[in-house]
N, C-alpha and C positions, 0 to 999 in steps of 0.2 A: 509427724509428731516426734519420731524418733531425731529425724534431722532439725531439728528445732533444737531438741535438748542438747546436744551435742551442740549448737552453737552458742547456748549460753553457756556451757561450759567454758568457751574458749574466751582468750581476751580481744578485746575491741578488734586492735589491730590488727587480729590471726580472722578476723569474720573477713568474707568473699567483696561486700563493698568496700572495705579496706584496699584491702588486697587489690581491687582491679580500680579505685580511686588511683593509688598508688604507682600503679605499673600504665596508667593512663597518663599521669601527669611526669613522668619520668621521658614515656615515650614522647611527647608531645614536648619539652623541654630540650631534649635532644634532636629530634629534627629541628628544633626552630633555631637553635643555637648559633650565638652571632647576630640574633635578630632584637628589637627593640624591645623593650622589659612590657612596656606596653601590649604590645601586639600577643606576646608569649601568654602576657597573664589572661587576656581576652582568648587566644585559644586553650591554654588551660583550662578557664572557665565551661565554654563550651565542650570541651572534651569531657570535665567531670560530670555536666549535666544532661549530655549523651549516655556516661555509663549509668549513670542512675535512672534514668530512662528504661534502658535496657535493662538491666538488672530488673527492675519494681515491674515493667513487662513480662517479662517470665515467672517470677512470682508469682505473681496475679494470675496469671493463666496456667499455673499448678494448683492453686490456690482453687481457682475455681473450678476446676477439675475434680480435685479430689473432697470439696466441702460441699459440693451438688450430689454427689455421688451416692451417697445412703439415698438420698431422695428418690433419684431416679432407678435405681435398685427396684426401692418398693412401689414404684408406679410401673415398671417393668412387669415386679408380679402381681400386682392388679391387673394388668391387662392380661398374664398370661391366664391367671383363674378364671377372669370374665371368658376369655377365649374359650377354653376350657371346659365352662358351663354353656355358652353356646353352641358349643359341639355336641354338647350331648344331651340337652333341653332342644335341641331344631330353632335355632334362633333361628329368625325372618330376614333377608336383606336388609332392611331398615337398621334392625340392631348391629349388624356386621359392617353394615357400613357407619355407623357411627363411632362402632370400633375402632376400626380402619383411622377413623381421623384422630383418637385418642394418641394411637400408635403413632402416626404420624408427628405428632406432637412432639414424644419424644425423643424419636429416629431424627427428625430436624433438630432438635438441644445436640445430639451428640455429632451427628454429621456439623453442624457449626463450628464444636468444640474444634472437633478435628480438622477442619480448615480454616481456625485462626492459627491452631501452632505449625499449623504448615504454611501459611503467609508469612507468618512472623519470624519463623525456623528461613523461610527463602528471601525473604527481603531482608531481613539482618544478621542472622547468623550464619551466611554461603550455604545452607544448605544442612548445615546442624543440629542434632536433635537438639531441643529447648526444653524437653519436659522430662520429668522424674522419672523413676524407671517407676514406680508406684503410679503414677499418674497415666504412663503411656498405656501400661497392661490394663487400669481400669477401664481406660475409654476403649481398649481392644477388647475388653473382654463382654462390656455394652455393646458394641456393634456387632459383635459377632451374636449376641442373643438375642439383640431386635432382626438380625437377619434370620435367626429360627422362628421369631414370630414372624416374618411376613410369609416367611414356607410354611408352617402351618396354617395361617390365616387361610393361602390359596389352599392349601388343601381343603381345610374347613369349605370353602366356599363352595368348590369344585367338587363337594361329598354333598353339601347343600343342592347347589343348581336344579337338577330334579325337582326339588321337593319346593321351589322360590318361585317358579314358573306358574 
């Protein structure tokens, strides 16, 4: 939100598609130089709509990052309460493993999250981070609490067993 206002602030041509239109079509004019206007304006062209590509890419997958986020938050603490109350109500296998697959649910949205911007970060950017520094810590900060539910979940289960049997 903050880096949003901040670029309405600025004008057209100081915003980042500017900017890397710009230093795209500059570069791509200068190696081709000496070459036919033709050929030049056709890899210009491709050049611009590569970086736009690129650019609406990464957006998007900050975007979707950080506008799922509340959601998966409070479906994280849904499952932790249910968790929670099944610890201390003696839930049945039945309900633990249905648990199980709630969690699953989400643990898969974020482990996805995080291996497209690592595709996209290694196949286009050499290896670059791609995501907002807001963005990175959210999905770090999800993976690291779905990883305390599935260590609780085992313990839960493993304080169960006894009692499932």
């Amino acid at each position: 939100m903050e880096y949003s206002r901040y670029m309405m602030q600025r004008s057209p041509s100081a915003r980042p598609r500017a900017r890397v239109e710009t230093q795209v079509v500059e570069a791509i004019r200068a190696a081709m130089k000496g070459q036919p206007a033709t050929r030049i304006h056709q890899a210009v062209r491709q050049g611009q709509m590569q970086a736009d590509f690129l650019i609406l890419l990464v957006s998007r997958m900050n975007s979707v990052i950080m506008d799922d986020s509340r959601c998966r938050w409070l479906q994280m603490a849904l499952l932790y309460e249910q968790l929670r109350n099944a610890a201390l109500s003696g839930a049945d296998a039945k309900a633990l493993s249905k648990w199980a697959v709630r969690l699953r649910g989400v643990v898969t949205d974020v482990c996805a999250l995080q291996a497209a911007s690592e595709l996209i970060r290694d196949r286009y950017f050499d290896g670059e981070c791609i995501l907002a520094k807001d963005a990175m810590e959210e999905l770090e900060q999800q993976a690291k609490m779905l990883q305390t539910m599935m260590h609780d979940h085992d313990h839960v289960v493993i304080i169960k067993r006894p009692s499932m049997s």
